[in-house]
N, C-alpha and C positions, 0 to 999 in steps of 0.2 A: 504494500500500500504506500509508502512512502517513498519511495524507486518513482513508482506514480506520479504523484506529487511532486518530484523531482524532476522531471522529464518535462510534466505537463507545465512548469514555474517556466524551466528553461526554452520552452516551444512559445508560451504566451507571453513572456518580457524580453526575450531575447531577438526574434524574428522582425518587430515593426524598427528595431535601432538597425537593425541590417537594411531593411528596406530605404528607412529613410537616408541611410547612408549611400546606400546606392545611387539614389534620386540624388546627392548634391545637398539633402536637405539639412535642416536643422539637428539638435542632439533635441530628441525627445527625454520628455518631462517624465520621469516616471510617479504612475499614478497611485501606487503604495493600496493598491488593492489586493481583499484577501477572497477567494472565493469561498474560501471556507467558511467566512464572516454569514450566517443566515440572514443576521437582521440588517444585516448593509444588501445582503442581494437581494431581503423584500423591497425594501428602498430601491433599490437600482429598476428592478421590475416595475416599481408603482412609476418612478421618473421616467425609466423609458418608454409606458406608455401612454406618459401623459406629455410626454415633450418630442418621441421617435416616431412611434407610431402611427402617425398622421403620413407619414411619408415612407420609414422605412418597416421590415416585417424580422421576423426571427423565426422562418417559417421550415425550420428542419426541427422546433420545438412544439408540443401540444400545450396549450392554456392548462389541462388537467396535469400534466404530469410537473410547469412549473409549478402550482400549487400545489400539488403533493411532496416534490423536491425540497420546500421552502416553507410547509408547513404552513401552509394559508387554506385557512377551513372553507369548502368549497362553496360556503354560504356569502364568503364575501368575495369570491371571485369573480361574479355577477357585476358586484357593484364598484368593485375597487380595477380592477384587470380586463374585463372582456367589451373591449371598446372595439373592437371590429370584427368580432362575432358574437351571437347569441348562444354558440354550442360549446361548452368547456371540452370536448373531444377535437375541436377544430385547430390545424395549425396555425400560429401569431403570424398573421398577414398582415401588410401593410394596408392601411384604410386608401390608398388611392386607386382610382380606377384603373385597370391592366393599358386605358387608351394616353395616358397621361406624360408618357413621355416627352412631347411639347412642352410642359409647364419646365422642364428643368436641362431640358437638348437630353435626358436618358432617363432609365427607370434608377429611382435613388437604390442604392447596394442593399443584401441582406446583412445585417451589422452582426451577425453568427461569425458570416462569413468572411469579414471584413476582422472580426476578432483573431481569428485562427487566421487568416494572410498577413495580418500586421501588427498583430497584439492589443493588449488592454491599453498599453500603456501610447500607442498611436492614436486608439480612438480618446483617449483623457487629453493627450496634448491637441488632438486635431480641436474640440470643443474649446479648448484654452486660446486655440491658435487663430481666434479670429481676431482682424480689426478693419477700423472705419477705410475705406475706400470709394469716395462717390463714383469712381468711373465703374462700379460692377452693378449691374440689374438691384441686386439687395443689399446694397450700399457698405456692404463690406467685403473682403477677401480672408485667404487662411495662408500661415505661413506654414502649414504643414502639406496643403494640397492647393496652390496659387489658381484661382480662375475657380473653383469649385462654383457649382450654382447653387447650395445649401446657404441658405438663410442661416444666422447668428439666432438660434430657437432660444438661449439661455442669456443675451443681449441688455435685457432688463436686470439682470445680478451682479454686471457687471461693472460698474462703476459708483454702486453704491458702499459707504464703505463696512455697513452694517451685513452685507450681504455679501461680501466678498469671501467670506468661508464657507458662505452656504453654497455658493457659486461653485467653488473647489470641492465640496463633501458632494453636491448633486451631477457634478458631471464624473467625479470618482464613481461613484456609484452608477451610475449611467453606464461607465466604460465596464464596469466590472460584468455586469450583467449580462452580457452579448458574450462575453470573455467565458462566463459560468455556463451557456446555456451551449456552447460550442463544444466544452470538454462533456456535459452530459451528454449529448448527441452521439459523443464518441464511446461511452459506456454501453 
């Protein structure tokens, strides 16, 4: 079990500082996420479907088995989690239409999948990595992926100073979640 653990730290933190090396980019930020943490990946799951979801899906995962993975009594999966289906058997799809590729020149990533190619800790720095640019459609850009068409979703936490840790704890937990739902997939 710990060999496990081992392997699965050094595949998830390790892969997105290679990538972004590769690309030229930046040294990412690491995001000091634990997946073992339960009550940080209910958080993660409640943020990411209340700030990801609208646009991206987790859909190699069931609504029913994150709630059983994370210990959320399926009374409140309902009301807290199932924003783009009605059926807790159904996989976390993203809420936009299959024709929507226009709205952003492609379909936004599976952040599963985007977790396992780049890591937790690309997806925490990519959310860190935005700023003001008026020459982009949504008035910002990222230093971690330049020209993105992804809107700054957590924009408002960001320059307030009372909110600047909660900024950091919600996009940690954000990143972690994709990161956790990618090694259960592989279970």
């Amino acid at each position: 079990m710990l060999k496990s653990w081992v392997l699965i730290s050094i595949a998830l933190f390790s892969a997105g500082t290679v990538v972004a090396e590769e690309e030229g980019g930046i040294a990412l930020q690491p995001a000091g996420a634990d997946i073992r943490n339960t009550e940080s990946l209910q958080r993660g799951a409640r943020n990411f479907m209340n700030y990801c979801s609208g646009c991206h899906s987790l859909k190699y995962l069931r609504y029913n088995r994150l709630a059983a993975d994370l210990g959320i009594p399926t009374s409140e999966l309902a009301g807290s989690l199932l924003f783009t289906s009605d059926k807790p058997f159904d996989t976390i799809n993203s809420a936009m239409p299959k024709d929507s590729e226009g709205w952003f020149g492609k379909q936004p990533p599976d952040l599963s999948l985007i977790a396992r190619a780049r890591s937790v800790d690309y997806l925490y720095s990519y959310m860190k990595g935005f700023y003001v640019d008026k020459t982009r459609p949504w008035g910002v850009n990222n230093l971690y992926l330049p020209s993105a068409a992804m809107p700054d979703v957590l924009a408002g936490w960001r320059g307030c100073m009372d909110c600047r840790s909660r900024y950091s704890r919600t996009s940690r937990t954000i990143a972690a979640a994709p990161g956790w739902c990618w090694w259960e997939s592989m279970q």
